[in-house]
C-alpha positions in Angstrom: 91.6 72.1 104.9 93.7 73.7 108.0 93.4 77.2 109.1 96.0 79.2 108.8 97.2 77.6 105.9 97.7 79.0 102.2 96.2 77.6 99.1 96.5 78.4 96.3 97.8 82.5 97.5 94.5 82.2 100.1 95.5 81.9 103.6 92.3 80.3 105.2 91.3 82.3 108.5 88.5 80.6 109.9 86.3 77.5 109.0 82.6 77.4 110.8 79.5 74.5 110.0 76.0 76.5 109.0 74.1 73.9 109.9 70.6 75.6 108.9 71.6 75.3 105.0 73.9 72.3 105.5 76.8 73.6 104.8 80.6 75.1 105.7 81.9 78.3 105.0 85.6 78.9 104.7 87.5 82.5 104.9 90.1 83.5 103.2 92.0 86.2 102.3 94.4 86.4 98.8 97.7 87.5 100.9 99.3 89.3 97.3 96.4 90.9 96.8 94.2 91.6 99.8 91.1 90.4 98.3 88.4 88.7 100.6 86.7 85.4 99.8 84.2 83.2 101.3 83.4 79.7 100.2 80.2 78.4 101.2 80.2 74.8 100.5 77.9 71.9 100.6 76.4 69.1 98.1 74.2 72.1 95.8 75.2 71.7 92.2 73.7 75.2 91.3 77.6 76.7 91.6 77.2 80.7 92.5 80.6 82.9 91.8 80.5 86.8 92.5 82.9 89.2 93.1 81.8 92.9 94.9 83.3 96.1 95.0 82.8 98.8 97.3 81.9 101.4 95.3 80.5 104.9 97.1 80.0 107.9 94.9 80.5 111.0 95.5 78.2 112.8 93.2 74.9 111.9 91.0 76.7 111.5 87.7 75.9 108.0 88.2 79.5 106.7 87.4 79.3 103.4 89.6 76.0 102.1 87.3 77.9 103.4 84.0 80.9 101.1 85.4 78.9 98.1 85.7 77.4 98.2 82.4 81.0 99.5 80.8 82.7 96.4 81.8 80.6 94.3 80.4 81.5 95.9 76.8 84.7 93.4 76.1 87.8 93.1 78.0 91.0 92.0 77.5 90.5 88.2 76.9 87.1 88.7 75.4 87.0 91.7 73.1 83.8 91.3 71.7 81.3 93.8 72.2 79.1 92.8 74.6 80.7 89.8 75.9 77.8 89.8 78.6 74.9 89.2 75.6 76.8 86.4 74.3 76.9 84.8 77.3 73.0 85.0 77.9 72.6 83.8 74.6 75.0 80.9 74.7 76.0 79.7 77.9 74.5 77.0 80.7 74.2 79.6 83.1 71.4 79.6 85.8 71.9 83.1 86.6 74.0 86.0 85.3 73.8 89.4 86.2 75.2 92.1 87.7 73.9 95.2 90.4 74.4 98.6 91.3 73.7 99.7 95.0 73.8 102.7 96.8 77.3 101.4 97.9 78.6 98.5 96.5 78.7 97.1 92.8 77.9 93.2 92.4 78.9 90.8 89.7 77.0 87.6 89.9 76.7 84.3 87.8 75.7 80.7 88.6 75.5 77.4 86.3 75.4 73.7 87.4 78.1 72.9 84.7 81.1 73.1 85.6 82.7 73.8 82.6 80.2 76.9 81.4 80.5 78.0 85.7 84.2 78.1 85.1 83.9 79.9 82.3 81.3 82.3 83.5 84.5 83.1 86.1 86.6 83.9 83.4 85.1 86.3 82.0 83.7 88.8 85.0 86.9 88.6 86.5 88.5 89.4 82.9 85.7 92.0 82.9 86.3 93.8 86.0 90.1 94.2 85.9 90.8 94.3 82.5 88.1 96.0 81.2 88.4 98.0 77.4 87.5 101.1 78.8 91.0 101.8 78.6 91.2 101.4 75.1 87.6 102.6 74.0 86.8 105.6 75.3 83.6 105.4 73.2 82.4 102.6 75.9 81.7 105.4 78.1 79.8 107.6 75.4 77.7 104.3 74.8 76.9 103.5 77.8 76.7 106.9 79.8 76.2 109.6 77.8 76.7 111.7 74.2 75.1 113.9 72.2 73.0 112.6 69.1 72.3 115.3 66.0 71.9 113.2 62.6 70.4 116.4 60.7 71.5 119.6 61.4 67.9 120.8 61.4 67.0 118.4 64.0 67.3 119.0 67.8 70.5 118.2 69.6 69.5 115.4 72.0 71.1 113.2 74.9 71.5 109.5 74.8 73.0 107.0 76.6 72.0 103.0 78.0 72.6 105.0 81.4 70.8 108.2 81.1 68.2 106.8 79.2 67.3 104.1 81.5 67.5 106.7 84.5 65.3 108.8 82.5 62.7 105.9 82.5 63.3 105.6 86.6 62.8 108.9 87.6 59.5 109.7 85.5 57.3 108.1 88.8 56.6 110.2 91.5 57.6 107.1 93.2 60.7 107.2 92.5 61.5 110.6 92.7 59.8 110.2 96.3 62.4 107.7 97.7 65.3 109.4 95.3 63.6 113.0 97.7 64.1 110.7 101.1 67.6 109.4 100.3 68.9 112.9 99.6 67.3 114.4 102.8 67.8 111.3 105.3 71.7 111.6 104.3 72.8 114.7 103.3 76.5 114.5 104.7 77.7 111.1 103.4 77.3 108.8 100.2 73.4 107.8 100.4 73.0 111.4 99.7 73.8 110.6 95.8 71.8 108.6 93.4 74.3 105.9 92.5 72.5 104.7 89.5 72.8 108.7 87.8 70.8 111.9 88.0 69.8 112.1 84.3 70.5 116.4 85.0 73.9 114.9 86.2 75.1 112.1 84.0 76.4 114.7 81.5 78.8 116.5 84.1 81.0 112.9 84.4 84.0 113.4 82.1 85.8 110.5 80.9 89.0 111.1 83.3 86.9 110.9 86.5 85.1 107.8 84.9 88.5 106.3 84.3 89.7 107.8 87.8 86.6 105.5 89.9 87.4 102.0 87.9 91.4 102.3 89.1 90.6 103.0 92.6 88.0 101.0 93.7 88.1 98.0 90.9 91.0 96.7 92.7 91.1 93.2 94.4 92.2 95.1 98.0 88.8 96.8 97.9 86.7 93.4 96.9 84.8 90.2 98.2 84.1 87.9 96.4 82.1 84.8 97.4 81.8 81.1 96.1 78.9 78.5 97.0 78.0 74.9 96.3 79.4 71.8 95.0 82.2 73.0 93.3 86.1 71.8 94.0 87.6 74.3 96.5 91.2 74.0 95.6 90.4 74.6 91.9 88.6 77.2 92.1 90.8 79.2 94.8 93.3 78.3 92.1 91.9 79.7 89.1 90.8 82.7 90.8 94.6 82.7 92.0 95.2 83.5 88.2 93.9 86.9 88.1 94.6 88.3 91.5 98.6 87.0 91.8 99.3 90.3 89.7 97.9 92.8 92.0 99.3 94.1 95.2 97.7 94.5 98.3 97.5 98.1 98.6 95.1 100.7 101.0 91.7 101.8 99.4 89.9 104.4 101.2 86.5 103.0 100.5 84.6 103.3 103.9 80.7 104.4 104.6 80.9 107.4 106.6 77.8 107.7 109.5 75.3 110.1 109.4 74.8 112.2 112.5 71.6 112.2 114.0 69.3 115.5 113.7 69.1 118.0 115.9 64.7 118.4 114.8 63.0 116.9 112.6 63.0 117.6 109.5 60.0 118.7 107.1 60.5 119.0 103.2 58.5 120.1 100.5 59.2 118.9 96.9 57.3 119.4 93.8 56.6 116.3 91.1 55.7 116.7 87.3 52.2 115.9 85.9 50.2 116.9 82.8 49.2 120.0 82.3 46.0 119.2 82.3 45.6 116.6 85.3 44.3 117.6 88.6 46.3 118.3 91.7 43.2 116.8 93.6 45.1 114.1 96.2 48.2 113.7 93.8 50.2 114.7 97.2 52.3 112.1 99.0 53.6 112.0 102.6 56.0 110.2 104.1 57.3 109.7 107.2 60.9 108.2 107.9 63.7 107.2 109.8 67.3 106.3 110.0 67.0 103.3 112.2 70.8 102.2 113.4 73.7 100.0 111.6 72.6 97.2 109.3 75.7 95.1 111.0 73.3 94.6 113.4 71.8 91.6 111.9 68.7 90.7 114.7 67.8 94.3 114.4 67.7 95.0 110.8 65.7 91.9 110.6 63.2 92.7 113.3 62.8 95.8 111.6 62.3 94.0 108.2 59.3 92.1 109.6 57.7 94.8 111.5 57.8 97.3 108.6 55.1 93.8 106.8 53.1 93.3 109.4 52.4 97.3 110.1 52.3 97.8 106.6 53.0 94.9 104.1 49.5 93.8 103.8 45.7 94.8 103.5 45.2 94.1 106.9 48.0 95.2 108.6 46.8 97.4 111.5 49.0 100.2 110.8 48.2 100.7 107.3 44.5 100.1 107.8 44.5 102.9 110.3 45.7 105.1 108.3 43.9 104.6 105.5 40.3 104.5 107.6 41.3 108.0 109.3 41.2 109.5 105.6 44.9 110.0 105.4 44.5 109.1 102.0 43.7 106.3 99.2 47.0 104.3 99.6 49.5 103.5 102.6 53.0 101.6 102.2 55.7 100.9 104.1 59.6 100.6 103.0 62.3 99.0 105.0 66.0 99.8 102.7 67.9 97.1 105.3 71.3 97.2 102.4 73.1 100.1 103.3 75.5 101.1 106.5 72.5 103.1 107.7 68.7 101.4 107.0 65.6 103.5 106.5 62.5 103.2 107.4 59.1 104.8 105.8 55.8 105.1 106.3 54.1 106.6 102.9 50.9 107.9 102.2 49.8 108.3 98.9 46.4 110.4 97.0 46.6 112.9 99.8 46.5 116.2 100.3 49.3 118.7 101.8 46.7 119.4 104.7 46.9 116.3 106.2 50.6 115.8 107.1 50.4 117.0 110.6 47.7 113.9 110.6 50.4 111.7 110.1 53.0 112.7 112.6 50.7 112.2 115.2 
C-alpha cells in the first residue's frame, strides 16, 4: 500500500512499523464520509473490529448508555429483537461487546474466523446506522424507561434495562462517591453528567431528544473505527466501504470542552443513604482529588497511572499505609480515571469520621 492513495473510498495518510507488538498501523480516512480508521496489522488471527462515536451528553438522562443498548434491539438488515443475544449465543466470536464512557460510545467484537468476524461487522455497523429506533419507538421505553401498573390497585412503578441497571449502580456509597467527585471536579463541561443515567433523571429524556442524539453524533464524520490482526486489508476497507459510501462528510460539533482551573479549593459535603437502623459510627468517606492535565499527554497520564499503585494500589504502598497507621480511617484507595480529556486523580479514605478531613489535606 502507498500513501496518499485511495482504496476502497480510504485515502491512506500515513503508514508507521510498531515494532513493540510487531506490527503496522495504517491511517485512513473514508473521503465521502469523513470517517477515521486505523488498521493495525500483523500475523494475530484473533481479528478485532470497532467502531466509536463521540458521544458527550449534556444532561444525566443517560441517553448515550440507552443508545448503546437501543441499537442493539434489530436494525435494518437484522430485525430480530435482540440481534446482539443471538449473536452471543451463536456466533465464533472471541469478544463482543459494547461500552459507554463519559464521552465516547464503543462497539467492539473480535473472532478468529473470518467468516463469523465478517459477519460480526455486519451487523454493528447495520446496528449503529440503521438502527429500528426509528421505527419502534417502544425500543426506547424498553430499554430506557416506562411506567409499569398491571393492577390498578398496585403502585405505579418505573422500569427500564437502563434505569434499573443504574438503580443497581448508584445504591453504593461508592459509587455515589466518584458520581459526587465527577459532578464537582467538572461542573462547566460534559464530565459534569453521568453518562450512563441518573435514575431521578432518566425519566425527563423524551423520545425526540433520544432520536435527536442518534442523528447527530451516530454519523460516520463524528467516528473511528479501528481494525487489528490478520485480516485482508483491502477487503475489509471494502466491506466497510459498503456502509459509509452513503453518507456525506458533514461538520459535527462533538468536541470536549476544558475545565478551568479553580480559583480555591473546593470542599463539599454530601449525604449517602443507610438503614435506619445502622450506625453513622465511621460510615464517613473523604477524598481528596485532582484534575491533573490532558490525557493526550500520553508519558504523563501514564506516570500518573503508576504512581496513583505504588502510593496506593497495594497493602504496602507507603502512602496508603500512612494514612491508614495515622488513624485516618479503616480503608485507603487510590483512583486514577486516565480516559477522559481531563484525568482525575483521588486519594479516598474510607470508615472515617467528618472530624478528620483537615487530617487529610495536610
Amino acid at each position: 500500500m502507498e500513501v496518499n492513495k485511495v482504496y476502497h473510498g480510504f485515502r491512506l495518510l500515513e503508514i508507521r512499523d510498531i515494532k513493540e507488538i510487531n506490527s503496522k498501523a495504517y491511517i485512513f480516512e473514508h473521503e465521502k464520509s469523513g470517517a477515521r480508521l486505523l488498521k493495525i496489522h500483523n500475523d494475530d488471527d484473533n481479528k478485532v473490529f470497532s467502531i466509536s462515536f463521540r458521544t458527550p451528553p449534556s444532561d444525566s438522562t443517560g441517553v448515550p448508555h440507552i443508545i448503546e443498548h437501543s441499537v442493539l434491539c434489530g436494525s435494518r438488515k437484522f430485525p430480530v429483537k435482540e440481534p446482539f443475544v443471538e449473536l452471543i449465543k451463536g456466533s465464533l466470536q472471541t469478544f463482543l461487546n459494547a461500552m459507554t464512557y463519559p464521552d465516547k460510545t464503543m462497539y467492539p467484537v473480535a473472532s478468529k474466523n473470518e467468516k463469523d468476524f465478517f459477519n460480526l461487522m455486519d451487523v454493528y455497523l447495520d446496528a449503529v446506522f440503521y438502527p429500528n429506533i426509528y421505527k419502534i419507538p417502544e425500543i426506547l421505553m424498553q430499554e430506557g424507561w416506562h411506567y409499569e401498573l398491571f393492577d390498578k390497585k398496585d403502585e405505579l412503578t418505573l422500569r427500564g434495562v437502563v434505569y434499573n441497571e443504574m438503580k443497581g449502580a448508584f445504591s453504593s456509597p461508592e459509587s455515589i462517591l466518584f458520581r459526587k467527585i465527577s459532578e464537582t471536579l467538572f461542573p462547566d463541561t460534559t464530565y459534569g453528567y453521568e453518562s450512563g443515567g441518573d435514575p431521578d433523571h432518566i425519566p425527563e429524556l423524551t423520545y425526540e431528544e433520544f432520536i435527536e442524539f442518534h442523528k447527530k453524533f451516530y454519523h460516520p464524520s463524528n467516528s473511528y473505527i479501528y481494525l487489528y490482526g490478520n485480516g485482508n486489508i483491502e477487503k475489509e476497507l471494502q466491506f466497510i466501504d459498503e456502509y459509509l459510501k452513503d453518507f456525506e462528510k458533514t461538520e459535527i460539533y462533538s468536541e470536549i470542552d476544558f475545565q478551568p482551573p479553580f480559583e480555591d479549593i473546593k470542599e463539599i459535603e454530601m449525604e449517602y443513604p443507610i438503614a435506619d437502623d445502622e450506625d453513622t459510627k465511621e460510615k464517613t468517606f473523604l477524598s481528596l482529588n485532582f484534575v491533573t492535565g490532558d490525557a493526550r499527554n500520553v508519558e504523563e497520564t501514564l506516570a500518573l497511572e503508576i504512581l496513583e499503585h505504588i502510593l496506593l494500589g497495594t497493602f504496602a504502598s507507603p502512602l496508603k499505609k500512612a494514612l491508614v497507621d495515622a488513624g485516618l480511617g479503616k480503608d485507603v484507595f487510590g483512583s486514577f480515571e486516565g480516559s477522559i480529556l481531563q484525568p482525575m486523580f483521588s486519594i479516598i479514605v474510607k470508615g472515617s469520621e467528618i472530624d478528620k478531613k483537615e487530617n487529610l489535606k495536610r
